[in-house]
C-alpha positions, 0 to 999 in steps of 0.5 A, a space after each residue: 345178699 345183705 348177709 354177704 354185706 352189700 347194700 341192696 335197694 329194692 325198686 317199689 314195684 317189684 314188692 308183692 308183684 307177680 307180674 314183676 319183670 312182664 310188661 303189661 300192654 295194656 296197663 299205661 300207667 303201670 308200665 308208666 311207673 316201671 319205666 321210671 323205675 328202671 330209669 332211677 335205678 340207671 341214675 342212682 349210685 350203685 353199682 349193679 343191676 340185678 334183674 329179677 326176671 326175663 319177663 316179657 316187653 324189653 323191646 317195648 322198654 327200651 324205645 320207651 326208656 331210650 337206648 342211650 339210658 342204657 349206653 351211657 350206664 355206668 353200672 353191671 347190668 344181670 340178666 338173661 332171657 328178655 333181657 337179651 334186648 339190653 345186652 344188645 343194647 350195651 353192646 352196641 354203646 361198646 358197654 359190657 354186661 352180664 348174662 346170667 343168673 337173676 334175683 328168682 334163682 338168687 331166691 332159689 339156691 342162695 348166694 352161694 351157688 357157683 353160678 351166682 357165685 360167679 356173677 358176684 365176682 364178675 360185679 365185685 373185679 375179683 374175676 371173670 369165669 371161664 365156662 367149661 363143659 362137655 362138647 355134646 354131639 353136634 360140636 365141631 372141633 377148633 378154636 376161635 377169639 371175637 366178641 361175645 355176643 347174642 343170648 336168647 334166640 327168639 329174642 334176638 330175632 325180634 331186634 332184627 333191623 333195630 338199631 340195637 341189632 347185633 354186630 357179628 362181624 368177628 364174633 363169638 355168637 352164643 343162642 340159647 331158648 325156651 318153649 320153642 317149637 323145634 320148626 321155628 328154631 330152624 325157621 330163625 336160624 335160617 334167618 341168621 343164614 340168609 342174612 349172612 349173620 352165620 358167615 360173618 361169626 368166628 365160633 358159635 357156643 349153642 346153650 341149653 334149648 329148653 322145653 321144646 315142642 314139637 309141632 303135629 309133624 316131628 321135626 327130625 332133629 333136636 333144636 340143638 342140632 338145627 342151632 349147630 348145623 347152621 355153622 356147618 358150611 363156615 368152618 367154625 367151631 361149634 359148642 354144643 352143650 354150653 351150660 348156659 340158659 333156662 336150665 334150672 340148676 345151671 347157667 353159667 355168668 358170661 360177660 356180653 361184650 368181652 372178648 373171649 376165646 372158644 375152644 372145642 374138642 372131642 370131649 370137653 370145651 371151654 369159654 374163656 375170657 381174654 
């Protein structure tokens, strides 16, 4: 990143730490010292923060640090997974954030990968990228316009009746997830159903479900399909195949909180900035 020529700080405790980006329960003072941490890097003048992992604890983080840390934060935020509890955050403070690749994958590919790429000229002002790809089996044809907003599944059912819970009125709703069992996908979208989150949305980008299990009975379906066949009643458009998640060569940079248009066909489908 500093061969690219920006200027980068690195917070002390993700030096040498294995457990950098989890929280630790148990462990007072280290959580103690990763809270102020993550406040100087809110207060201190650059102008994004990368995240180095999901991790594990945001919901423990954010009453800890206060949401409004985060609302009033001036600066990009990047990341995904856990870190699906800030975004919903900034959203709720009507501030916009990137979901997207974080400094692990950074380690991995370079700077240069098209997804990093992409982050960095979302944070830079050059662009915000679409999203295209093929419209996998599940998808239902149409175009839609809202606020995007959601991001890991299981992590957004956990702020469920939190102040930072989500706002689907008129939204583009994107899930995606990891090492779920496939019974428990339906179990939290039936959640997202009888809530009425499912009505509420306009269009509904399903991402990568990666490393599901199965549990001693098969389910049946993929989690894809559970995800898709949620929106079925409503008459939305349905993406299924969305390069966005836990797949290790692809995640694709979306900025939570923007407006976006969701357009699917037969074939291909495209997530674009408004």
């Amino acid at each position: 990143m500093e061969h690219a020529g920006h200027k980068v700080t690195v917070m002390p405790h993700v030096y040498g730490n294995p457990n950098a980006g989890e929280e630790q329960p148990l462990a007072s003072l280290y959580n103690d010292y990763r809270y102020n941490q993550i406040r100087a890097a809110l207060d201190d003048d650059s102008d994004a923060i990368f995240c180095a992992r999901g991790g594990y604890g945001a919901i423990r983080m954010i009453q800890e640090v206060g949401v409004s840390a985060f609302t009033q934060c001036d600066k990009w935020i990047v990341g995904f997974s856990d870190i699906t509890v800030i975004h919903s955050a900034m959203i709720s403070g009507d501030r916009e954030s990137v979901h997207g690749p974080m400094l692990k994958r950074i380690a991995e590919f370079g700077i240069d990968d098209p997804d990093v790429n992409g982050v960095f000229n979302i944070i830079t002002g050059k662009e915000i990228p679409s999203v295209i790809g093929d419209a996998h089996g599940g998808s239902i044809p149409g175009r839609a316009q809202g606020k995007l907003i959601g991001g890991n599944l299981a992590t957004l059912i956990s702020l469920r009746g939190t102040p930072i819970d989500m706002d689907p009125k008129g939204a583009i709703l994107l899930l995606e997830d990891i090492g779920e069992y496939v019974y428990n996908i339906d179990r939290m979208m039936q959640n997202l159903i009888f809530s009425g989150v499912m009505k509420q949305i306009n269009g509904l980008v399903v991402g990568q479900m990666t490393d599901m299990k199965e549990g001693k009975t098969q389910f049946g379906q993929t989690a894809e399909m559970v995800v898709a066949q949620a929106a079925r009643q409503y008459d939305i458009p349905v993406w299924v195949g969305c390069p966005i998640g836990h797949d290790r060569y692809r995640n694709a940079p979306v900025v939570m909180g923007h407006e976006y248009e969701l357009d699917v066909n037969d074939s291909t489908a495209r997530l674009m900035p408004v």
